[in-house]
C-alpha positions in Angstrom: -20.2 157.0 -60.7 -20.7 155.4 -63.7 -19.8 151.6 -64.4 -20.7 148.9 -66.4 -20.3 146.1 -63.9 -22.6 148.3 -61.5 -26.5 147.4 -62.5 -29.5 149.1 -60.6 -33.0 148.7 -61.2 -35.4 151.7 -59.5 -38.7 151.2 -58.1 -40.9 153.0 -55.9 -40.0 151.5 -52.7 -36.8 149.4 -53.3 -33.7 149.5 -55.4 -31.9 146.4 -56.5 -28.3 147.2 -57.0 -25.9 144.3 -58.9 -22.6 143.9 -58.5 -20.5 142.0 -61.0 -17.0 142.4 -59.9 -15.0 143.1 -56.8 -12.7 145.6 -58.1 -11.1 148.6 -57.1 -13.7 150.9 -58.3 -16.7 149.1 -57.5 -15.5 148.7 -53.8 -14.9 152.4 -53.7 -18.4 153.1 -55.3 -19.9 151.1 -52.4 -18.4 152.8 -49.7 -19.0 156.5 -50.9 -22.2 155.6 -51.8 -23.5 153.2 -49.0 -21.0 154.2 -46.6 -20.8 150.4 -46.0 -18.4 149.4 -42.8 -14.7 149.1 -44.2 -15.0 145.3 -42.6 -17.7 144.2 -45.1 -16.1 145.8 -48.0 -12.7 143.5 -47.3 -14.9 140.6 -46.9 -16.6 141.4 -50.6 -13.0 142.7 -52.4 -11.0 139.3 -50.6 -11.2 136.0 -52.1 -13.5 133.2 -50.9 -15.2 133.9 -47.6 -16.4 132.0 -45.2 -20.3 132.3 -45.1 -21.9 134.2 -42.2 -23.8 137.4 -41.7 -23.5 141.0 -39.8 -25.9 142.9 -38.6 -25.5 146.6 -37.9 -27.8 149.3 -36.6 -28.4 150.0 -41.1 -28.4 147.1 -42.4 -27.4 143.5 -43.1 -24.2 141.7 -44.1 -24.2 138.4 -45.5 -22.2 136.1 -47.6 -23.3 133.1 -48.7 -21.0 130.2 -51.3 -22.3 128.3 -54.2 -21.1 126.0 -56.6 -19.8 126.5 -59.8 -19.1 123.9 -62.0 -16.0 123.6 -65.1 -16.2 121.8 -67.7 -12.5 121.6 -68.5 -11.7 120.0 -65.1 -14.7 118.3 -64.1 -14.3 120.2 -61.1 -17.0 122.0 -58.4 -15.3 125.2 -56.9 -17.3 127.5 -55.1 -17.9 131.3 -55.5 -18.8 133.9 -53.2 -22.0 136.4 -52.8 -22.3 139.3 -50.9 -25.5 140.8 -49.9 -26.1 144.1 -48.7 -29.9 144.5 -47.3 -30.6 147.9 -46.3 -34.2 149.2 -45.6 -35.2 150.2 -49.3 -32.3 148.4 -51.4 -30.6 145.2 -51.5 -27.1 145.1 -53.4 -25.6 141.9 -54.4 -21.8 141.4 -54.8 -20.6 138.5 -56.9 -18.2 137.6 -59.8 -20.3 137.4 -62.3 -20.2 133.4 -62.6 -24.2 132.5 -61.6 -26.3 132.1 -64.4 -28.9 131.9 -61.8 -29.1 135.1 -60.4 -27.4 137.4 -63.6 -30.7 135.9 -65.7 -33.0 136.8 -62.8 -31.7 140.2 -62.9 -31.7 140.8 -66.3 -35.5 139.2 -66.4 -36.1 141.7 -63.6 -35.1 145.0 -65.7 -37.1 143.9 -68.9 -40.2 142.6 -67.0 -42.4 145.0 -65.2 -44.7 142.1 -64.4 -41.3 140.7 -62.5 -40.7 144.1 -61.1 -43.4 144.5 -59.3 -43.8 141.3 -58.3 -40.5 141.0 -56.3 -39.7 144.8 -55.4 -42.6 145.4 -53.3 -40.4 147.6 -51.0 -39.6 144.5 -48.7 -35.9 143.5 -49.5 -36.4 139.8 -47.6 -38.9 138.9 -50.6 -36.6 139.6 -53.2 -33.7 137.8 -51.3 -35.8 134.9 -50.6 -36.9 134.5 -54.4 -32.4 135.3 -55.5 -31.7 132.7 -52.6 -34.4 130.1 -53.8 -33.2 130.4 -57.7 -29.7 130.0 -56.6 -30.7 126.6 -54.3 -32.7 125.6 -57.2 -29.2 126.3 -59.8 -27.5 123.5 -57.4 -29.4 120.7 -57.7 -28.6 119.8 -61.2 -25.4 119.5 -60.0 -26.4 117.7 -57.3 -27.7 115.1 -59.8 -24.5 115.3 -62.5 -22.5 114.6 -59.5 -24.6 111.5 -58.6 -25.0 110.4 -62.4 -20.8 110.4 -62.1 -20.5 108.3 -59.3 -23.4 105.7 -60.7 -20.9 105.6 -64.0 -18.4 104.3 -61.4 -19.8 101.7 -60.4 -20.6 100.5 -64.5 -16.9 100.8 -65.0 -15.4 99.6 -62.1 -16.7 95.5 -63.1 -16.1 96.0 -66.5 -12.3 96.0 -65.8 -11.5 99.6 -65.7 -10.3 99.7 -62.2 -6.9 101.1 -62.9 -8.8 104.5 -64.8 -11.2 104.5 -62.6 -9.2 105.2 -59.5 -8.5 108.7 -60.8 -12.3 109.2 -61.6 -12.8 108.4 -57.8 -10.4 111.0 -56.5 -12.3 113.9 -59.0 -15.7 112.6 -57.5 -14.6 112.6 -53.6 -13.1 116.0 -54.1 -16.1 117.5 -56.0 -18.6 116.1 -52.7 -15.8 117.5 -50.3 -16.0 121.2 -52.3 -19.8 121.1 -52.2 -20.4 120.0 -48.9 -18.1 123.0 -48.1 -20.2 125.0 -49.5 -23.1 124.5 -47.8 -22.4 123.5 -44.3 -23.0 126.4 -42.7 -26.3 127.8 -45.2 -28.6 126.4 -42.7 -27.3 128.4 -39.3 -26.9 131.3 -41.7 -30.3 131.5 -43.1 -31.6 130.8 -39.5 -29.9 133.1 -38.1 -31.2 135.8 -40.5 -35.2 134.9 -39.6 -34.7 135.1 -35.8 -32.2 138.2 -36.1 -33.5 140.2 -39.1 -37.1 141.2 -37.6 -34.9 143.7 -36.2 -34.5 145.9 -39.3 -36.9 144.6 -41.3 -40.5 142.3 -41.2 -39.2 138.4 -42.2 -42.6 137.2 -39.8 -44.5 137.4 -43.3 -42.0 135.3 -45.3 -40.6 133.4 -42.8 -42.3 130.2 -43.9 -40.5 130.6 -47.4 -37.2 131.0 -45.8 -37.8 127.8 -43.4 -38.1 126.1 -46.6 -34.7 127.2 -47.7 -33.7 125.4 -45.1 -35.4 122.3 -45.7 -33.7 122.6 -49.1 -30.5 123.0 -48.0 -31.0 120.2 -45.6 -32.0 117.9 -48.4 -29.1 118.4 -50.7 -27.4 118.0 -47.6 -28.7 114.7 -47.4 -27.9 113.9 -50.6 -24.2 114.9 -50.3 -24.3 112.6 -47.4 -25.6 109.6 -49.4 -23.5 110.1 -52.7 -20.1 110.6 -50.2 -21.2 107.3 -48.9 -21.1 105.7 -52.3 -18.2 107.2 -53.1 -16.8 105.9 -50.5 -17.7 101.9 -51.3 -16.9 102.1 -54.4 -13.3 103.4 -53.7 -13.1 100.4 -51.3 -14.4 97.9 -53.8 -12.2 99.3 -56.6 -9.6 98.9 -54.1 -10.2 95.2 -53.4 -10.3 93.9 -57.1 -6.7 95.9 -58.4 -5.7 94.1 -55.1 -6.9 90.9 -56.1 -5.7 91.4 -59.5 -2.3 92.9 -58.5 -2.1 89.3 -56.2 -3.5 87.2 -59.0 -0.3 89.1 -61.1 2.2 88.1 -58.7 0.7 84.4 -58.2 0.9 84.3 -62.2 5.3 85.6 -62.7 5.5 83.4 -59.2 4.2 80.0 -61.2 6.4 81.1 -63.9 9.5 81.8 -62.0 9.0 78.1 -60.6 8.8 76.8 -63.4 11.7 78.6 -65.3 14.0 77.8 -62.4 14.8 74.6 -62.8 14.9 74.9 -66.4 17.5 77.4 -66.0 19.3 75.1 -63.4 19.2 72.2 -66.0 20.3 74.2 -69.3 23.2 76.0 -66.4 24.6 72.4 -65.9 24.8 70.9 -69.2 25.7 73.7 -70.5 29.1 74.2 -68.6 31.2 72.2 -71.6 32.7 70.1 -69.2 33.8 66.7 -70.6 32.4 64.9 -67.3 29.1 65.9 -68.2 26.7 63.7 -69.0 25.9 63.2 -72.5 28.8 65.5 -73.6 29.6 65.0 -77.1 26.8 62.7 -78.0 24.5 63.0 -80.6 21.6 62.7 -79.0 22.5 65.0 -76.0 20.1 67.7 -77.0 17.0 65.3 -77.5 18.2 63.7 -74.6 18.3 66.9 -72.4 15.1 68.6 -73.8 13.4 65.2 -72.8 14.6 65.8 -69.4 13.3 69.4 -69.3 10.3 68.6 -70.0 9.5 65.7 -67.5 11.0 68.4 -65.3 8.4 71.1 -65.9 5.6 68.7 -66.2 6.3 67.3 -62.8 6.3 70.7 -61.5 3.1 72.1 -63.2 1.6 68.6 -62.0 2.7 69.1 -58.5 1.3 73.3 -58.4 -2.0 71.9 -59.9 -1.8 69.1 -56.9 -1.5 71.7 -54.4 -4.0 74.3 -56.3 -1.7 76.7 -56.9 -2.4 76.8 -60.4 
């Protein structure tokens, strides 16, 4: 069967077959093929799985998530890979959405120097090398994640608390995607060293893998430290629209005192009544203006006394 989303590159001793969508056909191409258990072919045609890995008496399931990043909504979502390691191929299953591994593939079928370098006829090497380009993919968004949060903090004293609060919520749910994503890479990958010598020989490359690990535990780390941050900033963004949202109400609660008994004054003198005071003389307004204002200034006096003001 002929497709253009299915890729294959042929050498003597391994074949690297690519996957770029999970559609009908390519599903059914797979299981005629590969005769692939009908379990591991729902796990590759179904949307996001969680990451683990099978291992039958032919081969080797695994799925593994990574990060993607979109422009449009500043957003880090994650999308799936399925591997399929069998004893002289390795098929990878994927949407098409990792620059990563699509270039390393393409570099592999116009470089012989590539080809023979990473199909030796041992599918762990070439998974380690697809693995460690995809690890390698993540960390610059590791670092635009981090450059976004240190942006935070500039904006947050220059008075931009109110826009900054939404910036927080896209940075807290970015970390929470990508910490998602990797949670379980560590038990995974272990899990295939100390249970893959059983089709194939990891013993020689098993130093390369445990420094997947390490990797994974790194950006792990780093998750850990910019969730932190994110996490004191919200707090202090918190505190100062609370302390401006009180030094607000202190501000209409000054001028409410002080309007009231300027309404109360204007309320009474204003009734038309001919027993009030200074009714019908000419110098009632100046008269009752004077008396506002000894009224107010008493009052803003008497805040400033108690340092209210």
């Amino acid at each position: 069967m002929f497709l253009p989303t299915i890729q294959q590159i042929d050498e003597k001793k391994l074949h690297w077959i690519n996957v770029s969508k999970t559609g009908v056909e390519e599903i059914k191409f797979l299981e005629e093929t590969y005769k692939f258990h009908p379990i591991h072919l729902v796990d590759c045609a179904s949307p996001i799985q969680r990451p683990k890995l099978d291992i039958t008496n032919d081969y080797i399931f695994m799925v593994l998530l990574f990060p993607i990043y979109h422009k449009k909504t500043r957003q880090i979502t994650p999308t799936e890979v399925d591997f399929f390691i069998g004893p002289d191929y390795l098929i990878t299953v994927h949407n098409n959405e990792l620059p990563s591994l699509i270039n390393f593939f393409n570099l592999c079928q116009i470089s012989s120097s590539h080809r023979k370098k990473y199909l030796t006829g041992n599918p762990m090497l070439l998974l380690y090398e697809i693995l460690n380009r995809l690890f390698k993919y993540c960390r610059p968004l590791l670092e635009n994640l981090h450059l976004s949060v240190a942006s935070i903090e500039d904006n947050i004293f220059r008075g931009y608390e109110r826009r900054m609060v939404r910036e927080i919520l896209v940075a807290k749910k970015n970390v929470v995607n990508f910490r998602h994503i990797l949670q379980v890479h560590r038990s995974v990958i272990n899990k295939l060293i100390n249970k893959g010598e059983r089709l194939f020989s990891v013993s020689q490359i098993k130093m390369y893998f445990l420094q997947l690990t390490e990797t994974v535990s790194e950006m792990w780390d780093m998750l850990e430290n910019i969730r932190q941050t994110v996490e004191d900033f919200e707090q202090t963004n918190n505190a100062l629209i609370s302390f401006r949202l009180t030094d607000i109400m202190k501000t209409l609660a000054t001028i409410s005192v002080i309007v009231l008994p300027i309404s109360l004054l204007t309320g009474i003198f204003g009734m038309g009544l001919k027993s009030t005071p200074f009714w019908g003389s000419p110098y009632g307004f100046w008269i009752i203006s004077g008396l506002i204002v000894i009224v107010v200034t008493t009052f803003v006096f008497y805040l400033k006394h108690r340092r209210w003001l």
